[in-house]
C-alpha positions as CSV (number, residue, x, y, z in Angstrom):
1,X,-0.2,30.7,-33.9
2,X,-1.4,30.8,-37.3
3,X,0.4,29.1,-40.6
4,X,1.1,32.5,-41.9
5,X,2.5,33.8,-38.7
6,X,4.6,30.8,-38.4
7,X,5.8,31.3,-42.0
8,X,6.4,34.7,-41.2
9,X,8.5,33.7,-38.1
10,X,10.2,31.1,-39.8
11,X,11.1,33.4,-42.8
12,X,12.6,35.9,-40.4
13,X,14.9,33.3,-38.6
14,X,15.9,32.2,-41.8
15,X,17.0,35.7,-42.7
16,X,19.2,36.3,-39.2
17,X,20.7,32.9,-39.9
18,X,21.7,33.9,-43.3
19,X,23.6,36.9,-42.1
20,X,26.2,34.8,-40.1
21,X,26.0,32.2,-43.1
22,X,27.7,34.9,-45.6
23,X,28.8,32.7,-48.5
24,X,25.7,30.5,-48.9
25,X,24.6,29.4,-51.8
26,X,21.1,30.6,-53.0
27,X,20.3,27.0,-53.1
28,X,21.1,25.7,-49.8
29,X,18.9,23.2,-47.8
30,X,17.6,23.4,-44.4
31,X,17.0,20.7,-42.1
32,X,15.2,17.7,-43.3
33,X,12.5,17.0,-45.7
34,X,8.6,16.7,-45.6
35,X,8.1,13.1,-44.1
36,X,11.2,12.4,-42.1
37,X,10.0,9.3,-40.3
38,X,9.9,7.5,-44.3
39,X,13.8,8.9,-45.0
40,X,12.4,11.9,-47.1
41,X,13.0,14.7,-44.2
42,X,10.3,17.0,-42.7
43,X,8.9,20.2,-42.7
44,X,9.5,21.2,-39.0
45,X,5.4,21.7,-38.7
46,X,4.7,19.1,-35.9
47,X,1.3,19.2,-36.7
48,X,2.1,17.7,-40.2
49,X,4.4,14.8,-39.0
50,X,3.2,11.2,-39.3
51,X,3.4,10.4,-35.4
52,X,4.0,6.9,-36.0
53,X,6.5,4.1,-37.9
54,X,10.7,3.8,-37.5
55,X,13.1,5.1,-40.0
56,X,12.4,2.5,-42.8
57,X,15.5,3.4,-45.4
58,X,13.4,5.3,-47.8
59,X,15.4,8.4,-49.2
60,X,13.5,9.4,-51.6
61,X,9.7,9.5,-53.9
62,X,7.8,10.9,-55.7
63,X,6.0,13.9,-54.2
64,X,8.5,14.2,-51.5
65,X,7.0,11.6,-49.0
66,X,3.9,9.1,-48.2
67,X,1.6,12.7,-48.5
68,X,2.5,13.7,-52.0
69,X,3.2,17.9,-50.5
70,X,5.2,18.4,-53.2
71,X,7.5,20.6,-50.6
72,X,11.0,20.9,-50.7
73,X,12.7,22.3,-47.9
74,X,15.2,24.6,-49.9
75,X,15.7,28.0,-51.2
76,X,16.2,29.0,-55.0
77,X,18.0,31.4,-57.0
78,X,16.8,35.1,-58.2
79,X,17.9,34.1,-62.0
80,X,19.2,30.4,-63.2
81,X,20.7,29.3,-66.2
82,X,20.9,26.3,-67.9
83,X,24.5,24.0,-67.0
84,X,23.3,21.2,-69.1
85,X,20.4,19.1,-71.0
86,X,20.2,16.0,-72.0
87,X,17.9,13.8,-74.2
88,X,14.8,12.1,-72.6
89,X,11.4,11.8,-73.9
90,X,10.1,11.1,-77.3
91,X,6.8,9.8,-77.2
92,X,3.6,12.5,-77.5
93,X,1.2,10.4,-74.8
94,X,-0.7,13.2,-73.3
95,X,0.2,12.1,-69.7
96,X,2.5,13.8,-67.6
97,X,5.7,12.4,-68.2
98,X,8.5,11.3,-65.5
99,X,9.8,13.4,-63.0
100,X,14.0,13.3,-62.5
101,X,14.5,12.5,-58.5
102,X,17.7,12.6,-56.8
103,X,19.3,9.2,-55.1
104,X,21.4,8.9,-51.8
105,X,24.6,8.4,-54.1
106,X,24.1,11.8,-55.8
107,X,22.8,10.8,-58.9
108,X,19.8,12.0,-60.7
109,X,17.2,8.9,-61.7
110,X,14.7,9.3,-64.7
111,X,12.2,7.2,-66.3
112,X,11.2,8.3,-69.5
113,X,8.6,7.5,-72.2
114,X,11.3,5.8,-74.0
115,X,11.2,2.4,-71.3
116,X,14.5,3.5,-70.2
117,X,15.9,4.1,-66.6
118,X,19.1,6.5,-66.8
119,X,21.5,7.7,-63.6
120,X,22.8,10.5,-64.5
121,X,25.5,12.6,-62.9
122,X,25.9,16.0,-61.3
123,X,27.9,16.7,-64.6
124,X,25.2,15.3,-67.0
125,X,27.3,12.1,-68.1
126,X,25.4,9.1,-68.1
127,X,26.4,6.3,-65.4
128,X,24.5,3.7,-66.7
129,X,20.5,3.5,-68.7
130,X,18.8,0.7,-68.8
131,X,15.7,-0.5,-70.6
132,X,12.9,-2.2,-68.8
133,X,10.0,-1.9,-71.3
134,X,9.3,-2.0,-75.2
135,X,5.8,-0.4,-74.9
136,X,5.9,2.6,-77.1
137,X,4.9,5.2,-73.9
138,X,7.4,3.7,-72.0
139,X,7.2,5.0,-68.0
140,X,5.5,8.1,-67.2
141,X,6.3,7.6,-63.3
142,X,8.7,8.2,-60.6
143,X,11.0,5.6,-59.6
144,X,10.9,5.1,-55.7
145,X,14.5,4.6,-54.2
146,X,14.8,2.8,-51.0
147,X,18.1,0.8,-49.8
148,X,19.8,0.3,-52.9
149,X,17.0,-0.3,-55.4
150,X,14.8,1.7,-57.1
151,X,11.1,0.8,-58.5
152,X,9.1,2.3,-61.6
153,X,5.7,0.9,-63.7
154,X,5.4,0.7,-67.0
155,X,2.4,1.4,-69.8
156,X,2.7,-2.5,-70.6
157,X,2.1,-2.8,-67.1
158,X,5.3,-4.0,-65.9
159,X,6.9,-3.1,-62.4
160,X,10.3,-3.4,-62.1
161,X,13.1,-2.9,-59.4
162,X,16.5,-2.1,-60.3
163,X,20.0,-2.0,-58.7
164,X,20.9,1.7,-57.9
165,X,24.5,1.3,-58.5
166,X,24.3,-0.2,-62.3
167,X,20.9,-0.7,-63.1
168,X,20.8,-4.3,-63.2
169,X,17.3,-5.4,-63.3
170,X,16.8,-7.9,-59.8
171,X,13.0,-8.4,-60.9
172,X,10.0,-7.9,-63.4
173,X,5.9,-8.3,-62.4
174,X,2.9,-7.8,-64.6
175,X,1.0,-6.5,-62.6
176,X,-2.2,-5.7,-65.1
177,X,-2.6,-3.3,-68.5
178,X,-0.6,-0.4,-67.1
179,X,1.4,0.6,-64.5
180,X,1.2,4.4,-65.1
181,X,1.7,6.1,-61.2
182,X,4.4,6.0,-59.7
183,X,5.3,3.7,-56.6
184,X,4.6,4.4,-53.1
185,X,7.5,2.6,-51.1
186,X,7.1,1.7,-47.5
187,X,8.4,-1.1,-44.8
188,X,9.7,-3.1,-47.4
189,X,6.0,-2.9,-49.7
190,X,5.3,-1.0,-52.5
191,X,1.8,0.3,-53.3
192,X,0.8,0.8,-57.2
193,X,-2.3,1.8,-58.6
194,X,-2.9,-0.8,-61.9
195,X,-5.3,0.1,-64.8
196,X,-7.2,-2.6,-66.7
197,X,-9.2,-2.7,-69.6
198,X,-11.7,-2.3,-70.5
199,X,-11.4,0.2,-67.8
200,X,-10.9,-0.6,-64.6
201,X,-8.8,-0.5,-62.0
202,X,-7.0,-1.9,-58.8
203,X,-4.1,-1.3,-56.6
204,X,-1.7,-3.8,-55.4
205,X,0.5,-4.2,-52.2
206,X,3.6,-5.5,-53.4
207,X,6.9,-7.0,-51.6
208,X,9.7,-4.5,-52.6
209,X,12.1,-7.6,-52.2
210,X,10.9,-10.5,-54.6
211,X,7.8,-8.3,-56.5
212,X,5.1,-10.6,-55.3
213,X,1.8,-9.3,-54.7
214,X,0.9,-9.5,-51.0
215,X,-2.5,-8.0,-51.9
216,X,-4.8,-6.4,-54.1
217,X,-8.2,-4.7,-54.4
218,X,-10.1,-4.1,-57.7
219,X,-12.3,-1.3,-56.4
220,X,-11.7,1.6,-58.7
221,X,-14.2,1.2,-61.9
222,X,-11.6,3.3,-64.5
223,X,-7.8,3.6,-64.7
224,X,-5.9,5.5,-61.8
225,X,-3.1,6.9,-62.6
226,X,-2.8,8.7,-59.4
227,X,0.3,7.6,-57.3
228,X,-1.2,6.5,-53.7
229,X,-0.8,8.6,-50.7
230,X,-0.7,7.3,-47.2
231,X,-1.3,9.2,-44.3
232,X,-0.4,7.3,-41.2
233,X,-1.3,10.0,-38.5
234,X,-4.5,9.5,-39.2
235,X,-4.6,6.0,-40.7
236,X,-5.4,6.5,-44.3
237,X,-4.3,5.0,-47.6
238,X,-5.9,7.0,-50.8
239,X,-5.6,8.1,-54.4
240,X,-8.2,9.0,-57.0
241,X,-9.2,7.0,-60.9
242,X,-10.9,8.0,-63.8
243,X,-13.8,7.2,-62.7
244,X,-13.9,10.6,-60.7
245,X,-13.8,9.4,-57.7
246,X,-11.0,9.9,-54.7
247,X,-11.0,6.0,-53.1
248,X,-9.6,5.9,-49.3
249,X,-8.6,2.6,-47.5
250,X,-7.5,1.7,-43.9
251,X,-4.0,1.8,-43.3
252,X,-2.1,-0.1,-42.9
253,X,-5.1,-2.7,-42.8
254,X,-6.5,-1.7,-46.2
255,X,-10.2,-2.2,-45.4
256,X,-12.1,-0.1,-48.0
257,X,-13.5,3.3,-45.9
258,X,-15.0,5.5,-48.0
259,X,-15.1,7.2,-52.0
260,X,-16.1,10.7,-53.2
261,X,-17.1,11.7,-56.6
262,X,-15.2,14.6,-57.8
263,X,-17.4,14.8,-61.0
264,X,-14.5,14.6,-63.3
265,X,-11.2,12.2,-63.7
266,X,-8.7,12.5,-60.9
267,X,-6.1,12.2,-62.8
268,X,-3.2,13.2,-60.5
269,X,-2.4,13.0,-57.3
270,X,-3.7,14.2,-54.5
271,X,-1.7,16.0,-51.3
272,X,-2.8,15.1,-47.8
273,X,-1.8,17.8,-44.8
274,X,-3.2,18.6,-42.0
275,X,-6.1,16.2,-42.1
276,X,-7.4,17.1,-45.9
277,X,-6.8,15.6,-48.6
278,X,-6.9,18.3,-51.7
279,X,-7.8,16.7,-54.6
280,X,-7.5,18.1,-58.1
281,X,-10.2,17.0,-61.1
282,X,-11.0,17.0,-64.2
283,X,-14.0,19.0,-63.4
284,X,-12.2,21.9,-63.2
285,X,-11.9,21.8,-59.2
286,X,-9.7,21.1,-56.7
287,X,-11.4,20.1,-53.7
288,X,-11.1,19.5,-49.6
289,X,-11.6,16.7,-47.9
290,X,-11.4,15.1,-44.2
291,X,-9.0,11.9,-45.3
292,X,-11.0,10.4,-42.2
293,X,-14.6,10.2,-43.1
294,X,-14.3,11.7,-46.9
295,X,-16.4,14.9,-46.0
296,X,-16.1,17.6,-48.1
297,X,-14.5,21.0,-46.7
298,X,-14.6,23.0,-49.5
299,X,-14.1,23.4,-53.2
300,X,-12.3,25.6,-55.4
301,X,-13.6,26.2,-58.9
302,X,-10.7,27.7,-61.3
303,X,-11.7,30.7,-63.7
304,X,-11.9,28.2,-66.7
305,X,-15.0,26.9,-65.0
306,X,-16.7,23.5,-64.6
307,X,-15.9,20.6,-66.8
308,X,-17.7,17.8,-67.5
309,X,-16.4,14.4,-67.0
310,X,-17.6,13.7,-70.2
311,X,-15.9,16.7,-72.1
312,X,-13.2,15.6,-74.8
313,X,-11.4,19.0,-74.6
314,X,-11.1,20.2,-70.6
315,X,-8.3,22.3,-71.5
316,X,-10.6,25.0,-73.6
317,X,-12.2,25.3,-69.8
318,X,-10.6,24.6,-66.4
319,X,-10.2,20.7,-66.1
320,X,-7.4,20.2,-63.5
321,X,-4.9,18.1,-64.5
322,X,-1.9,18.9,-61.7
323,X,-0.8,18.0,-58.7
324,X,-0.8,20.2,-56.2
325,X,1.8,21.0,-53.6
326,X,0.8,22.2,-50.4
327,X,2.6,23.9,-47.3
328,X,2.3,26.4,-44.2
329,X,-1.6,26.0,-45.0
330,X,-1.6,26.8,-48.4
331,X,-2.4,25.5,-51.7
332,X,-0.5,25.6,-55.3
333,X,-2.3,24.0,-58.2
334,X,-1.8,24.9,-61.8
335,X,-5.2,24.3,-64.2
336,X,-6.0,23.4,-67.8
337,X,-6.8,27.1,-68.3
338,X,-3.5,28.0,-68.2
339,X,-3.5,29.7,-64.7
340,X,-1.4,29.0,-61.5
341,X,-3.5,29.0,-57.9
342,X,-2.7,29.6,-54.5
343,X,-5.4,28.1,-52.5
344,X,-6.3,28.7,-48.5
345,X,-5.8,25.3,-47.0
346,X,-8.5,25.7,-44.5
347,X,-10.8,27.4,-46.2
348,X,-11.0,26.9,-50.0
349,X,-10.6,30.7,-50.8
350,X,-8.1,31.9,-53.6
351,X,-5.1,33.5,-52.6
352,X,-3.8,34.8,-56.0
353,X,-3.7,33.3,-59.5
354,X,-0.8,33.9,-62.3
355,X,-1.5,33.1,-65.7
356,X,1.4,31.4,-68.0
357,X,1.2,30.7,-71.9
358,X,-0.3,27.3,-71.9
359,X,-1.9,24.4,-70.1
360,X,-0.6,23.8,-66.5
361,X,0.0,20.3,-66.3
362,X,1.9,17.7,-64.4
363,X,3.1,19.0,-60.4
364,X,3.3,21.8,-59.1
365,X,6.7,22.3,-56.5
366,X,6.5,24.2,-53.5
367,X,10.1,25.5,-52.1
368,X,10.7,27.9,-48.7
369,X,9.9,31.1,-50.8
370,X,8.5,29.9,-54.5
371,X,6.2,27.8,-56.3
372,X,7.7,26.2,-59.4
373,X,5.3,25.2,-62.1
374,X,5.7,23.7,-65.8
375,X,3.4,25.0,-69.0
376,X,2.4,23.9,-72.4
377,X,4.1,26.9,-73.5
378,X,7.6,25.4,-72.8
379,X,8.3,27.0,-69.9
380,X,9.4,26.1,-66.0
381,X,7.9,29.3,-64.4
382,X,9.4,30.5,-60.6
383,X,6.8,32.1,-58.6
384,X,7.1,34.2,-55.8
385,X,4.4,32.0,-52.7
386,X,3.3,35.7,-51.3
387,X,1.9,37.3,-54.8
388,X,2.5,35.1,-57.4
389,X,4.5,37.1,-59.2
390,X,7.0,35.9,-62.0
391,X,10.8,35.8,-60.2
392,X,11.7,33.6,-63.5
393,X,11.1,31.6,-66.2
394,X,13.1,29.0,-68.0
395,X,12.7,28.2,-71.8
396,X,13.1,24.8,-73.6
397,X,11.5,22.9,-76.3
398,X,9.2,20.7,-75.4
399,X,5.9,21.3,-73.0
400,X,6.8,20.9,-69.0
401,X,4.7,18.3,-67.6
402,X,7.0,16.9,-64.9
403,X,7.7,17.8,-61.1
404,X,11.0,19.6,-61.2
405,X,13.2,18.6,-58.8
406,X,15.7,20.9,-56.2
407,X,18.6,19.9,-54.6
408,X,20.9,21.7,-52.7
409,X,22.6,23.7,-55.9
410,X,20.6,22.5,-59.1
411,X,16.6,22.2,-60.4
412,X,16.0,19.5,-62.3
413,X,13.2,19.1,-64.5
414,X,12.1,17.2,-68.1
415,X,9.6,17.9,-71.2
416,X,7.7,15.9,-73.7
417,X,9.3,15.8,-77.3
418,X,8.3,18.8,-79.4
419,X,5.4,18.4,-81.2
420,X,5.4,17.9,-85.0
421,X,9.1,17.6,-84.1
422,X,11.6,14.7,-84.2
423,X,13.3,16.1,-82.0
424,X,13.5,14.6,-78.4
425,X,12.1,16.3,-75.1
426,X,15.0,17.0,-73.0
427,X,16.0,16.9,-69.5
428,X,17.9,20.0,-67.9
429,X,19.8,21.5,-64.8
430,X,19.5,24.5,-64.1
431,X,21.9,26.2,-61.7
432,X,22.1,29.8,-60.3
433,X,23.0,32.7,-62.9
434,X,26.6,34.0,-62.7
């Protein structure tokens, strides 16, 4: 059976299910998430499952589990509105900023460029906020939640856990010059990509309980920023640096495997299904590869065109500077040249492109039916996974450079400040249209 069969198939179960479900919200989950085995759910593709590792309290992360998919198992509404926003970012660092992530106790976490952690609730009140950093770009990352505590890095290099309930900081590690990706949490260890100067790089293996560092390895010759992805089906730890190049690792023994150059900075991070790890660059490509041996599959140039590593301006060509989200066998990417991809998993081949009003930046979301995307031009754009056609757009102030995040009746996402503005970026809700 083929992925778009079984998307078909799956689509028109989920349709004779919703006519004995009359009442449902537009919003409403199905079973569990992508990578069920970590706490974060799965996609009900068997093919896609790690095969190995118990239930190890995680319940949520960045990307949506260990691969980085960016899939959410959920359905969202033909219009939305906006229930509330609330102030987050002020800093103009041209990183993506910090994506709002939902705990097990109902609250929405964000780290923002201010060096502050905030739990907000359903409502938009503020249950506690707490500030872990006085760097002036603050945290760009994700915080990783697992059993009561949650973990973010810091530009001055700092990772931190705090308690979930009130935001007490239980520890503090410097861990090098920045701590810009977000954590990977598993069995009790974190994994962080660490820049250094002049540049370079490293990544650490970290205890999640006292913030030691079990273990680290000073391979990558620029700063990563790209959060790590593990693939334990097929044994893999990876994520890409500066440098260009996409760095894979034995896992969970961490001996160093193999590296490919993308030609441009791998900035973001990469998605792992089905065996390939897609891999968006700077170069204006987003590119296939086996996670085993690091071949290449395929690439995928975007209509800007090629970039150089070297250029100082990739967004007046292609550079990719997103991460992608990937499902049933396909791809969705969004590119410095203001257009939004679908991608052939398998093959490489564009599906269809949409362009918005700006940059595409930041992570793309895939849900059952849509692709959810942010844009320089301050606008979280809903688009239809068959066509790519517009279902909605929602406006703010500030560009859209984080993963929005769906729950079961609400889309969260955040913005960077407005430039030439002292105004702050904002974080919103956005619930179905009356």
């Amino acid at each position: 059976m083929t992925e778009r069969t079984r998307r078909d198939w799956l689509r028109a179960l989920g349709a004779a299910s919703a006519a004995g479900l009359a009442g449902c919200s537009a919003f409403d989950a199905g079973g569990p998430a992508e990578d069920d085995t970590s706490g974060n759910g799965g996609s009900g593709d068997s093919s896609d499952r790690p095969t190995t590792g118990p239930d190890d309290g995680v319940k949520t992360q960045f990307r949506q589990g260990l691969r980085n998919t960016g899939y959410v198992d959920a359905a969202i509404p033909e219009a939305v509105e906006t229930a509330w926003e609330l102030p987050a970012n002020r800093g103009d660092h041209s990183a993506s900023k910090g994506s709002p992530i939902e705990a097990p106790n109902g609250a929405v976490v964000l780290a923002d460029d201010t060096g502050r952690v905030q739990s907000i609730a359903p409502d938009g009140s503020v249950n506690w906020a707490t500030s872990i950093s006085d760097d002036d770009r603050g945290s760009h990352g994700t915080p990783a939640i697992a059993d009561g505590s949650l973990y973010v890095g810091t530009y001055d290099g700092v990772v931190s856990a705090l308690a979930l309930d009130d935001g007490e900081i239980l520890w503090q590690n410097k861990v090098g010059g920045s701590a810009a990706a977000s954590p990977t949490y598993l069995d009790g260890k974190l994994y962080v990509a660490v820049e250094h100067a002049p540049p370079n790089g490293s990544f650490v293996k970290m205890d999640a309980e006292s913030g030691e560092i079990d273990e680290r390895d000073r391979r990558p010759t620029d700063h990563p920023h790209s959060t790590v992805a593990i693939d334990r089906e097929h044994g893999r730890l990876i994520f890409g640096s500066n440098d260009g190049h996409c760095y894979a690792w034995s896992f969970p023994e961490l001996e160093r495997e193999w590296a490919y150059d993308t030609g441009g900075d791998v900035k973001l991070p990469l998605a792992i299904s089905e065996g390939i790890a897609v891999v968006p660059s700077w170069a204006g490509t987003v590119t296939g590869l086996d996670v085993e041996d690091g071949s290449k599959l395929w690439e995928f140039e975007t209509e800007g065109g090629e970039t150089s590593k070297d250029d100082p301006d990739p967004g007046s060509t292609g550079g990719v500077m997103c991460a992608p989200a990937v499902h049933d066998g396909e791809v969705y990417v969004g590119s410095h040249d203001s257009n939004a991809y679908a991608i052939d998993l398998e093959t490489g081949e564009k599906l269809w492109s949409t362009p918005t009003g700006g940059w595409i930046t930041g992570s793309a979301v895939a849900t059952n039916d849509h692709v959810l995307v942010g844009s320089y031009d301050a606008k979280l754009y809903a688009l239809d996974r068959d066509d790519g056609s517009v279902t909605w757009t929602a406006g703010g102030r500030g560009d859209v450079t984080s993963a929005p995040f769906v729950t079961d009746d609400a889309i969260y996402y955040a913005e960077r400040a407005p430039e030439g503005s002292d105004e702050p970026g904002m974080c919103y809700k956005l619930v179905a249209s009356e």
